[in-house]
C-alpha positions in Angstrom: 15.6 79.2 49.2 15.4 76.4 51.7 18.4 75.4 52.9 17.3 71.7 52.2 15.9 72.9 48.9 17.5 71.2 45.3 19.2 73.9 43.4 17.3 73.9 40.3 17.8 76.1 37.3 14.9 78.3 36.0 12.2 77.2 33.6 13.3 80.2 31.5 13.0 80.5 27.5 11.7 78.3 25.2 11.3 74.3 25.8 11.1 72.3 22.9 8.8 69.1 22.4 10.3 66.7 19.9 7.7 63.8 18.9 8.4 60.7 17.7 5.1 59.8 16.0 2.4 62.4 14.6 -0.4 60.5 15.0 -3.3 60.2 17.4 -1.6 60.8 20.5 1.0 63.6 19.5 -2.0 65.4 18.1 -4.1 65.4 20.2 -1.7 66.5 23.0 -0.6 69.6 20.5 -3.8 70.4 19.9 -5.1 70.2 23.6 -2.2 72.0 24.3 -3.2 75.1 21.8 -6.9 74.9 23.2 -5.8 75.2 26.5 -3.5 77.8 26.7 -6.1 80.1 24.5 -8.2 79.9 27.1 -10.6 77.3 25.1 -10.6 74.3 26.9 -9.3 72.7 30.3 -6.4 70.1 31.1 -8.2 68.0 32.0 -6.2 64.6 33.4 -3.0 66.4 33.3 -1.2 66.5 37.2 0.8 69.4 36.6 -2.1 71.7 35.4 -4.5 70.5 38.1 -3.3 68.4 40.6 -2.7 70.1 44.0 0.3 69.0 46.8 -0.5 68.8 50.5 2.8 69.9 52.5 3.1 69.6 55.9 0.4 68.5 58.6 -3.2 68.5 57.8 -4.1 71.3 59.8 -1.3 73.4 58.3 -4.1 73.8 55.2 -0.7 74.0 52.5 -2.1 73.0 49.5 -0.7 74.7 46.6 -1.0 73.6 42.8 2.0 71.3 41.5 2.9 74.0 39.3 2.6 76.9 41.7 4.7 74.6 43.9 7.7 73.7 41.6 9.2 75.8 39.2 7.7 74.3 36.0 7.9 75.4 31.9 4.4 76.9 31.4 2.3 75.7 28.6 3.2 79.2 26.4 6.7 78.4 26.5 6.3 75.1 25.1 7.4 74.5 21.0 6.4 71.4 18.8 8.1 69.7 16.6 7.7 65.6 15.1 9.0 62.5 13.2 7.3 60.7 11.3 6.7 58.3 8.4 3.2 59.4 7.3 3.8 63.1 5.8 0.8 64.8 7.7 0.8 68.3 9.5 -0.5 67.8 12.9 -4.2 69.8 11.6 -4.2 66.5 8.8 -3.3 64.0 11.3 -5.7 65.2 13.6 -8.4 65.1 11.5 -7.5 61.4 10.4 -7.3 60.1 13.5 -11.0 61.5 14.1 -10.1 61.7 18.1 -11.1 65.2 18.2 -14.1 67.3 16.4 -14.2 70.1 14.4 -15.2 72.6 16.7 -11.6 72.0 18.3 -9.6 71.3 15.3 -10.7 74.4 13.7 -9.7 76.8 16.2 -6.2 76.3 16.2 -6.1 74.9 12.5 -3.4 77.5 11.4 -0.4 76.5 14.5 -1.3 72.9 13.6 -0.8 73.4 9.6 2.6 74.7 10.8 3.5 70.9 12.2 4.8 69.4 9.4 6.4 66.2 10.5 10.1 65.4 9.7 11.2 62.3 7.5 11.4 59.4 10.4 14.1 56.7 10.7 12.0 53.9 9.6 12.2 50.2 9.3 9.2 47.9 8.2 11.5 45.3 9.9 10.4 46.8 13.4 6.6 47.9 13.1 5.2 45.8 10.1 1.7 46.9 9.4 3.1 50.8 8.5 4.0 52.3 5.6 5.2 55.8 4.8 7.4 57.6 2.2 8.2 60.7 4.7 11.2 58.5 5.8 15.4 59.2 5.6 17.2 58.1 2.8 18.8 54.2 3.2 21.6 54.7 5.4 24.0 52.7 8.1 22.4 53.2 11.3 25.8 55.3 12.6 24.3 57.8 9.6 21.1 57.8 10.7 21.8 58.7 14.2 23.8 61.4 13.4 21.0 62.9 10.8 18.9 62.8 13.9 21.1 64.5 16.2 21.1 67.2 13.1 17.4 67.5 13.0 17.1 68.0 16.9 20.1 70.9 16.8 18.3 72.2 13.5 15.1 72.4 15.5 16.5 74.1 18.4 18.2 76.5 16.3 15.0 77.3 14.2 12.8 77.5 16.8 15.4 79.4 19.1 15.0 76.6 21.6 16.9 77.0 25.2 16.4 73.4 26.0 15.1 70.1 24.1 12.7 67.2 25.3 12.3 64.0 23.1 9.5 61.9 23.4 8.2 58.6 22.0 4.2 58.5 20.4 5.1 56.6 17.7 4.2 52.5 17.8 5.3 49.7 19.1 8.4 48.0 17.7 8.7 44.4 17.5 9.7 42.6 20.9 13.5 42.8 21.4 15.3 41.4 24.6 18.4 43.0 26.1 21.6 41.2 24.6 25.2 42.0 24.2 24.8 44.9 22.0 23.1 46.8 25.1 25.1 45.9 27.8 27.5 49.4 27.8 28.0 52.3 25.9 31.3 50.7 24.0 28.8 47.8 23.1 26.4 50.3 21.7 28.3 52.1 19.9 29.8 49.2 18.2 26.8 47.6 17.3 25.5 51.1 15.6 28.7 51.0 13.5 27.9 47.3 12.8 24.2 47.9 11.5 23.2 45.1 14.3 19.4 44.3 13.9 19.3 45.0 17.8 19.7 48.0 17.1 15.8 49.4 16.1 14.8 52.9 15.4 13.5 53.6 18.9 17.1 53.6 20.0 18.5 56.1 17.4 16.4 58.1 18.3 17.0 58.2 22.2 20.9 58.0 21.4 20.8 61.1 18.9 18.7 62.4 21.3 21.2 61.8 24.5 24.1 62.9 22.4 22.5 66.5 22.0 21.7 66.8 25.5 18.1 66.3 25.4 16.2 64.2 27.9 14.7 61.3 26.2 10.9 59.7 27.4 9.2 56.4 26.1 5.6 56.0 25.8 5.8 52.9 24.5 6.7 49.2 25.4 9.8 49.0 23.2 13.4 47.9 25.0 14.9 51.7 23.6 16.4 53.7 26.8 15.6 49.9 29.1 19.1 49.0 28.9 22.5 49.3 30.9 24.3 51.3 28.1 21.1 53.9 27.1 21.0 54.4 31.5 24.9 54.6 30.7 24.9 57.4 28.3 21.8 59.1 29.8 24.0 59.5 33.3 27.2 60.1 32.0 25.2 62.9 30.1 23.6 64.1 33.3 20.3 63.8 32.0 17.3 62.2 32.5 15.4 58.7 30.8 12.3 57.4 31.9 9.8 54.8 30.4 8.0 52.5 29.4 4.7 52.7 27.8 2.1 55.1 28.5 -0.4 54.2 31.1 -3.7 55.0 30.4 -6.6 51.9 29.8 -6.6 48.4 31.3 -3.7 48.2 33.1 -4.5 52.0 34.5 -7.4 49.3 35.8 -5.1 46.6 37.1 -2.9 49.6 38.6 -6.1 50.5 40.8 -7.6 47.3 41.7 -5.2 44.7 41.9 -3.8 46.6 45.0 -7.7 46.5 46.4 -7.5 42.7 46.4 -3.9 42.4 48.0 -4.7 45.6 50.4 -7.8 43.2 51.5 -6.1 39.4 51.0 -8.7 38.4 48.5 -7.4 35.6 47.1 -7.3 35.3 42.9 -7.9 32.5 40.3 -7.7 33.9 37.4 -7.8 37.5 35.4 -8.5 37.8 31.8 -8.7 41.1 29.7 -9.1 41.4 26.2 -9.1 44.9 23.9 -10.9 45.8 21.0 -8.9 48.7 19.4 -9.4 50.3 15.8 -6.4 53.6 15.8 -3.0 53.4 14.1 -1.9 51.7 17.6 -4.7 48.9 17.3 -2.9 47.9 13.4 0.5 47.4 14.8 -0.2 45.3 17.7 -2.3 43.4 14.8 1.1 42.1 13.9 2.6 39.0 16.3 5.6 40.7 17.0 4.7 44.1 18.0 2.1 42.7 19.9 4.7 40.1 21.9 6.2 43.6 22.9 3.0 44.8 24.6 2.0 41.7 26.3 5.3 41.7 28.0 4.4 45.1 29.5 1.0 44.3 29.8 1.5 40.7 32.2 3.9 41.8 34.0 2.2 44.2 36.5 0.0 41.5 39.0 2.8 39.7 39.3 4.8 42.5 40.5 1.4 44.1 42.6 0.0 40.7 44.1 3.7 39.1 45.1 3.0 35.5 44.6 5.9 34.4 46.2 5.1 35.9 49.5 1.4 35.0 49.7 1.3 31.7 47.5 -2.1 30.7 49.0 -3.7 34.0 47.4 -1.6 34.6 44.3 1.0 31.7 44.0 -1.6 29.9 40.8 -3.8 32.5 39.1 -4.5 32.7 35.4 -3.2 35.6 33.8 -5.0 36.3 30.0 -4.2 39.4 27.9 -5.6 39.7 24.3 -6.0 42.7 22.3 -8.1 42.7 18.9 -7.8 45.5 15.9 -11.5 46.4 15.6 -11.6 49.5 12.7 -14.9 50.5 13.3 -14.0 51.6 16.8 -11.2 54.0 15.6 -9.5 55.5 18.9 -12.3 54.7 21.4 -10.6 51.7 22.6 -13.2 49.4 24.9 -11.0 46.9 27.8 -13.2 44.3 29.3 -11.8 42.1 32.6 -13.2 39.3 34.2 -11.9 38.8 37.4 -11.9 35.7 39.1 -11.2 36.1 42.9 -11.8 34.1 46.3 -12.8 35.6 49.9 -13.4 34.3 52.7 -12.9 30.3 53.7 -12.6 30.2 49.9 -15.9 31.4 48.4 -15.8 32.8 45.2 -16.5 35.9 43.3 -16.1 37.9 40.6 -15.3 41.6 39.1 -16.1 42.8 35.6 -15.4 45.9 34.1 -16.1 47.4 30.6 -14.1 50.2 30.7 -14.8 52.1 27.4 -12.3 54.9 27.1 -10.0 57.2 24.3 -6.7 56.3 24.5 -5.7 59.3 22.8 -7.5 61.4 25.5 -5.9 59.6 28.3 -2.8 59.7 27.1 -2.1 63.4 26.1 -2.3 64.7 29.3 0.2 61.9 30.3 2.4 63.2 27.3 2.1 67.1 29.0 2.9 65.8 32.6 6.1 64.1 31.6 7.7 66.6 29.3 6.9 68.8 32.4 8.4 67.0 35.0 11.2 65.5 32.9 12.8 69.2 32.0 12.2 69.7 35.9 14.3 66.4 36.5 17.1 68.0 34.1 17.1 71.4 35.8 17.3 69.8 38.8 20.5 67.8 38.0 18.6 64.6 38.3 20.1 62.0 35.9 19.5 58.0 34.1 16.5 56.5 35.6 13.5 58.3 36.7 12.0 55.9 38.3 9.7 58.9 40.4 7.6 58.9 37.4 6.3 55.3 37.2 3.4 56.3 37.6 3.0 57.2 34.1 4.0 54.4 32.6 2.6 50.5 32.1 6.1 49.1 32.5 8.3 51.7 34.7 12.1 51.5 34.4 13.9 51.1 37.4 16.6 50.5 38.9 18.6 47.2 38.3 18.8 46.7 42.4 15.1 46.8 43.1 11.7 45.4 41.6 9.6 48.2 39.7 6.8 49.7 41.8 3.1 49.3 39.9 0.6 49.8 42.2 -0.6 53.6 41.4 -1.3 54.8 45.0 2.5 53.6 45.8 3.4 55.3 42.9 1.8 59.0 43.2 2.9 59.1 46.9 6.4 58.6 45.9 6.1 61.0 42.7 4.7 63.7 45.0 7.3 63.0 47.9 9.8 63.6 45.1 8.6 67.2 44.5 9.1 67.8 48.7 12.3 66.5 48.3 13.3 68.6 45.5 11.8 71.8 46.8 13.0 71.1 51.0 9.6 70.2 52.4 9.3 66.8 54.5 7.7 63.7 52.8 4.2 62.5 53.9 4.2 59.3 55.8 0.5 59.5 56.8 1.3 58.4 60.6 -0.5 61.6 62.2 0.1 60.0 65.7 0.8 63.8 66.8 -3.1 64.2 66.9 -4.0 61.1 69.0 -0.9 61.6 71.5 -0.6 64.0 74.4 
């Protein structure tokens, strides 16, 4: 081993993959998962399947796979478990959410008919426009916690599990802001043993799931582990939290060209997007309050990207717009459109538009993959709280409470690959290269 080199315990035995949610996305990503590792289709979209690492110079020619590089779970060791309300297997779900067909549902129908979903922690109080009776029995939320932290050690048992990852694909919870109830662990705790309504699901879940020493991930915009006491409790537990909301449609957009006009100092006067979605996801942001949540995540990245306060000529008035619309008929083929208002040269004007129609379940299982992979790497590795190396994942990345979160997704994969050099004693990339102009 390098002598710079992390020490970081083996991918050995059996990982675990705890859902929250069995619906479009969780299915898909099991099912992609079975394909793939039958030999039956490619991971496509996932980094740690395909993605490559240059180390060293360019002329060195190093450029192994991520997962030939860093010692990873592979895709046969991984185990699948889920919460949720709705009481389908993953093979029902799957074919519900009508984001895959047949000819790849079939296959593999038996390992997803063994999927059979686990009562959820529910509260209509939190994501309005779902109903379910696969849900626990009324209890205090100090009871509900601890049924959780049952079900994960049940689960590990069962399955003879060596280690646990828990992630959210379940929707979006009605917007919370962080108050005194989330402030430190005593705080949380307290306000569990109160019943306190800022207390929502997501956060049993991620506290059940820190309590049993299991990583905990977010794909969605709710406050959950984006708090001092969940960061708390994840470090003082040595393991690792990371979040929020998956990445994958308009903003993926934003991520990619808002850095284009800043890179260039094209000014902008306005950007508006709008969403026509028709899945499980599209319902809940239906409602007013579960929306609020993903708008929050949604505006926040050009501010962040474009820096209006240090180039107020260029960025310091544009219009920001997002709107998203539940549209059935489109089911999980979710269509962005973005007008882009922008301003070049003594002031001209000009405009970008984009009709990006993608699947948002199909963008986001390989997302799901890459961050159950790299997460259990984080925990082997003794990395611990805030992952903030894996932003580019996520819509709204946690950070720390010392800096501004990082958006733009160039920024953001250079520092997630440096992060694998750093952990494995190679040198980061700066790009300089002045070695091949120099005598």
């Amino acid at each position: 081993m390098d002598s710079n080199q992390h020490h970081i315990e083996p991918a050995a035995g059996r990982l675990g993959v705890l859902m929250v949610g069995l619906g479009a996305v969780a299915s898909t990503f099991i099912a992609g998962v079975e394909l793939i590792r039958r030999g039956l289709a490619e991971p496509v979209g996932s980094l740690t399947q395909m993605g490559t690492i240059r180390l060293g110079g360019r002329i060195e020619n190093r450029v192994p796979l991520i997962r030939d590089f860093v010692p990873l779970a592979g895709l046969d060791q991984l185990v699948f478990g889920a919460w949720d309300p709705i009481p389908d297997t993953a093979y029902e779900s799957a074919l519900k959410c009508g984001v895959l067909s047949s000819a790849h549902i079939e296959p593999i129908a038996a390992e997803l008919k063994q999927i059979e979903p686990m009562p959820a922690v529910f509260d209509r109080a939190y994501v309005r426009r779902i109903d379910g009776n696969n849900v626990k029995p009324e209890a205090g939320k100090r009871e509900l916690a601890e049924i959780l932290r049952q079900d994960i050690r049940g689960f590990k048992t069962a399955h003879a599990c060596d280690r646990i990852v828990v992630i959210w694909c379940a929707s979006t919870e009605v917007y919370l802001e962080p108050g005194p109830a989330h402030q430190n662990l005593d705080s949380l705790d307290a306000a569990i043993d109160a019943d306190d309504a800022n207390i929502p699901p997501s956060m049993l879940y991620a506290y059940a799931a820190l309590k049993e020493g299991a990583p905990f991930i977010n794909g969605a915009p709710n406050l959950t582990v984006d708090v001092p006491a969940m960061v708390e409790l994840a470090e003082a537990a040595g393991l690792p939290i990371g979040g929020k909301d998956f990445k994958t449609g308009q903003t993926l957009m934003k991520t990619v060209l808002a850095p284009m006009l800043k890179a260039r100092m094209l000014g902008l006067a306005g950007w508006y997007s709008t969403n026509i979605l028709g899945n499980r996801d599209g319902e809940v942001l239906d409602d007013p309050g579960s929306f609020r949540t993903k708008e929050v995540s949604k505006l926040g990245v050009l501010d962040y990207i474009l820096q209006p306060d240090i180039y107020p000529s260029l960025y310091g008035d544009f219009h920001h717009t997002v709107r998203i619309h539940y549209y059935p008929p489109r089911g999980d083929s979710k269509e962005g459109w973005d007008n882009l208002d922008f301003f070049g040269w003594l002031g001209y004007p000009m405009q970008i538009k984009v009709d990006f129609q993608c699947r948002d379940s199909i963008l986001a299982a390989p997302l799901v993959l890459d961050l159950v992979l790299f997460t259990d790497l984080a925990r082997r590795a003794g990395l611990r709280g805030v992952q903030e190396w894996l932003s580019f994942y996520f819509k709204s990345p946690q950070h720390a409470a010392s800096v501004y979160p990082e958006h733009d997704l160039f920024i953001q994969q250079t520092k997630l690959k440096n992060t694998l050099r750093w952990l494995m004693g190679e040198e980061p990339i700066t790009h300089l290269g002045m070695e091949h102009y120099q005598d």
